[in-house]
C-alpha positions in Angstrom: -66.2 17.9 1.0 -64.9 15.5 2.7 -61.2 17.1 3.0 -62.5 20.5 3.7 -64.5 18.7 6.8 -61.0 17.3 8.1 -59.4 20.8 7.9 -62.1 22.6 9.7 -61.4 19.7 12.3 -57.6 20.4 12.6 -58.6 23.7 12.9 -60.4 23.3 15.9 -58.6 20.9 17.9 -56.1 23.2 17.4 -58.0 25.5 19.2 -58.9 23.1 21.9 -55.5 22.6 22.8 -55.0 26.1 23.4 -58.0 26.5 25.5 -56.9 23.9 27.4 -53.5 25.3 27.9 -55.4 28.1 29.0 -57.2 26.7 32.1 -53.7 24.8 33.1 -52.5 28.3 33.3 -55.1 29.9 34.9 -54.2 31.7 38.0 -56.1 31.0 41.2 -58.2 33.8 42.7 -56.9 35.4 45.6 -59.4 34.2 48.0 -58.6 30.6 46.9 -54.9 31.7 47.4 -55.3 33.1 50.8 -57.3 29.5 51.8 -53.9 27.8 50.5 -51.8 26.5 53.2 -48.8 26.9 50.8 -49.9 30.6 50.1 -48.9 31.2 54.0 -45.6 29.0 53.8 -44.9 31.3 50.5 -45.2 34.9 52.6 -43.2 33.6 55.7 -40.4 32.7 53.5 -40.6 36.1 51.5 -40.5 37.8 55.1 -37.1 35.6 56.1 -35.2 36.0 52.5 -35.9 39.8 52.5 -34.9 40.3 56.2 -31.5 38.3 55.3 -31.2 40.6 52.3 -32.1 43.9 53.6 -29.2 42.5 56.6 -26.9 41.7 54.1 -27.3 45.1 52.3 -27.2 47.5 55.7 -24.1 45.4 56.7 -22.1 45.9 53.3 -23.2 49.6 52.8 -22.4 50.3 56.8 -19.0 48.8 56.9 -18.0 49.8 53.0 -19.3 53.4 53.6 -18.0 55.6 50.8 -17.7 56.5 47.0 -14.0 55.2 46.1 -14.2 53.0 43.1 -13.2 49.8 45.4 -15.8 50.0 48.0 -18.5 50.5 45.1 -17.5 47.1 43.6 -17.8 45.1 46.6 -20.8 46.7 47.3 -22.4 45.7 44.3 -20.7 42.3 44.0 -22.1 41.9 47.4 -25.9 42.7 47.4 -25.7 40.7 43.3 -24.6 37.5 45.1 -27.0 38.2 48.0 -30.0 38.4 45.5 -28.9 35.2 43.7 -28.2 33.4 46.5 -31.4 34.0 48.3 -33.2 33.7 44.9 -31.9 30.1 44.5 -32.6 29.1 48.2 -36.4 31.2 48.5 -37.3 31.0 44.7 -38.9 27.5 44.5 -41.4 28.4 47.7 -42.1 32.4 47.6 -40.6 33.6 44.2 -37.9 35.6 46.6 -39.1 38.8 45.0 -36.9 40.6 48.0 -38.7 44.1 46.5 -41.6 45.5 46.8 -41.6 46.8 43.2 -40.6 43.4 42.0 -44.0 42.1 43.3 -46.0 45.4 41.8 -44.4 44.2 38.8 -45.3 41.1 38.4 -48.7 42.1 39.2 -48.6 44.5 36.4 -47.5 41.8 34.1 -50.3 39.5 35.8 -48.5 36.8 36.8 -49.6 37.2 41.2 -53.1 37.9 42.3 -53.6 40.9 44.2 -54.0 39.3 47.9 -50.0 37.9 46.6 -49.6 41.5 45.7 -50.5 43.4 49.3 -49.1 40.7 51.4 -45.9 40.7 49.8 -45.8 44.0 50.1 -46.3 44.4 53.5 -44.7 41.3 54.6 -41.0 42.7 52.9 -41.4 45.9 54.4 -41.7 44.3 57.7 -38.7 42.2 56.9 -36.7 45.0 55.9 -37.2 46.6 59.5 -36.5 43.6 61.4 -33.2 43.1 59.1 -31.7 46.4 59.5 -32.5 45.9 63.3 -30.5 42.7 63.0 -27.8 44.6 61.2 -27.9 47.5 63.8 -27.6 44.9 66.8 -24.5 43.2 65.0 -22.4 46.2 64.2 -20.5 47.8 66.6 -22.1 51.0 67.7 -19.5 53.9 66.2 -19.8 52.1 63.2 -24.1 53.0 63.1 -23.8 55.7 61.4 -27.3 56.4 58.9 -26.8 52.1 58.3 -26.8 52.8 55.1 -29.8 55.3 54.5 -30.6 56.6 51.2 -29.9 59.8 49.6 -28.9 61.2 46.2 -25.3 62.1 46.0 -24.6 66.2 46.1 -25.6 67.5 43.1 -27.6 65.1 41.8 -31.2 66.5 41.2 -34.3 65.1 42.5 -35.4 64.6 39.1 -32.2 63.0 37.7 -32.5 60.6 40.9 -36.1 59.8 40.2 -35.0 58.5 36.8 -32.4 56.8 38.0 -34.0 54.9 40.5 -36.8 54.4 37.5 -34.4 53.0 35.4 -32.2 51.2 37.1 -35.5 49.4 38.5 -36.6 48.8 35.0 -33.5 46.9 33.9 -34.0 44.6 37.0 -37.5 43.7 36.7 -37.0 42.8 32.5 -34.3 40.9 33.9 -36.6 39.1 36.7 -39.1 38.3 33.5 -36.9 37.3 30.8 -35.4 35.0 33.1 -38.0 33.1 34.9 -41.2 33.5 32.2 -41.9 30.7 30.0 -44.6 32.6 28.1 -42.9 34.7 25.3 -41.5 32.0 23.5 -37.6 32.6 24.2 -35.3 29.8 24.4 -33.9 28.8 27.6 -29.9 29.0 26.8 -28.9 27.5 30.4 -28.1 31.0 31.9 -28.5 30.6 35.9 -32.0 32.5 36.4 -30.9 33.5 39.7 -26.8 34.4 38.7 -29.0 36.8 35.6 -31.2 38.1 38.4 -27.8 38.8 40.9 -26.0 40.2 37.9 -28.3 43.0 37.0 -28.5 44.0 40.6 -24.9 44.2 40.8 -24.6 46.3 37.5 -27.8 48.3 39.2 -25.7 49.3 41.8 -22.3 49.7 39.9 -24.3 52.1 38.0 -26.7 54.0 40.9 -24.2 54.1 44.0 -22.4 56.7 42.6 -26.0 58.9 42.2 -28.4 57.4 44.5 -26.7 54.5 46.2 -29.2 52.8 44.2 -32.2 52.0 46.4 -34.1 50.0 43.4 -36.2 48.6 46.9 -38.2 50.7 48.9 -38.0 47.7 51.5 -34.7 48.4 51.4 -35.1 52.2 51.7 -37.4 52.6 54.8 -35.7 49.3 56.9 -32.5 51.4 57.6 -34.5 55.0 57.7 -37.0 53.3 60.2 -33.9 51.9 62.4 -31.8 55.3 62.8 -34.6 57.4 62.6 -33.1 59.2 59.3 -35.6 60.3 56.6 -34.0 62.4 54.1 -36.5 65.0 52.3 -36.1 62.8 49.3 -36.7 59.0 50.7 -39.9 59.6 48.9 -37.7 58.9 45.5 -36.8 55.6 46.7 -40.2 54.6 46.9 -41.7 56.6 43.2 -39.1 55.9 41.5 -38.7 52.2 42.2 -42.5 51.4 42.0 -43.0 53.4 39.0 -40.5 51.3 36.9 -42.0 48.2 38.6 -45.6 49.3 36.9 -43.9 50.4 33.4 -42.1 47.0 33.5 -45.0 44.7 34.5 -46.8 46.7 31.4 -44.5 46.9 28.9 -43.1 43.3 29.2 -47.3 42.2 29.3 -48.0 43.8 26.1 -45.1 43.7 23.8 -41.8 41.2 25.0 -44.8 38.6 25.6 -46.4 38.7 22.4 -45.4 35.3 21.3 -45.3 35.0 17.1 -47.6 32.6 15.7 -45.7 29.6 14.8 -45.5 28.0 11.2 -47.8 25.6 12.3 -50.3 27.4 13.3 -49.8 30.1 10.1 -50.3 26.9 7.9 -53.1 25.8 9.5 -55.0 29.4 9.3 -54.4 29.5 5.7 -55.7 26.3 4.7 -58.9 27.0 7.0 -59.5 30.0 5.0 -58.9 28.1 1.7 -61.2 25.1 2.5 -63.8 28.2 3.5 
């Protein structure tokens, strides 16, 4: 009796610990995160790190202008190391999501409230104007051009862009996960979470330039359109497509890469519970 009592009690303080963990974990509501002085610090530096990146990306695609296999790779090499170096100097204070359908993504996947969510949002799109103003300012003037506006190559369909986009967004925001959540029980292998983060971009765009120019940012998108004033009948992929794969990532990694397996421990302990029962 005496033995079965014991069990029952590893049992639950196994189950303490666990609810503890919980409320470690617990995320703060968003009114508690807009009272948050840090919360503010958090938004300004997502506004600076996706101005510089949305600058970065109309300078490259403005001065590299074209489809020959050369200018593709720098373009890509350049907006990868532009993602991973702004996610190593902005990641430790705002996350440096840099994208809109980053941050819908992670709120799928339920890791940001949803006042982290809108302001974000907004705050990115804002940045991406004022860094393709930067960009246009910089750039001498017969150089302007569409500073890099979107649109899908000729003959690519609207559909077969949309899916690009989709995809191409999908792979980025796994990426984003994989690399920086602690909560699905993979091993940490001492891979550079923001070199992953850069590389995917960079095969993103290796990938979608050729198609779309691969947008996979609807911040990066509108900043450019907003500047020239060019909005191409389909700019709406570059927002669909992108926030679409954000949602399906958020989701899918939530409710199957998450599941952590029950360790050995735990098995060993369930079974003897229902023994001693």
């Amino acid at each position: 009796m005496a033995n079965k009592n014991r069990k029952v009690s590893t049992t639950e303080n196994l189950q303490h610990q666990e609810s503890n963990k919980d409320k470690d974990t617990t995320m703060p509501s968003s009114m508690e995160e807009i009272r948050d002085p840090f919360f503010w610090k958090a938004v300004f530096a997502e506004f600076f790190a996706t101005a510089l990146f949305v600058m970065n990306v109309t300078t490259v695609a403005t001065l590299s202008a074209g489809f020959q296999t050369e200018k593709i790779i720098v373009i890509s090499l350049a907006i990868g190391m532009s993602v991973s170096i702004l996610a190593q100097i902005f990641g430790p204070v705002c996350g440096a999501h840099l994208n809109p359908a980053v941050t819908v993504a992670l709120f799928a996947k339920g890791a940001i409230t949803f006042a982290r969510t809108c302001f974000y949002f907004i705050i990115q799109l804002i940045g991406a104007i004022v860094g393709s103003a930067i960009t246009y300012g910089l750039i001498p003037e017969e150089q302007h051009g569409a500073l890099g506006a979107l649109q899908p190559s000729p003959g690519v369909t609207q559909a077969q862009a949309f899916f690009v986009e989709m995809l191409l967004t999908v792979l980025l925001c796994l990426t984003v996960f994989s690399s920086t959540s602690t909560d699905h029980g993979r091993k940490d292998f001492g891979f550079s979470n923001a070199f992953a983060i850069g590389m995917s971009v960079t095969v993103s765009h290796l990938l979608g330039v050729p198609m779309t120019g691969s947008g996979i940012n609807p911040a990066r998108a509108l900043g450019p359109s907003v500047i020239t004033a060019t909005f191409h009948e389909s700019h709406w992929l570059y927002w669909i497509g992108p926030l679409v794969g954000g949602v399906f990532s958020g989701l899918f990694y939530r409710f199957v890469l998450s599941v952590e397996p029950p360790s050995q421990e735990t098995k060993d302990i369930k079974l003897k519970t229902v023994s001693a029962a």
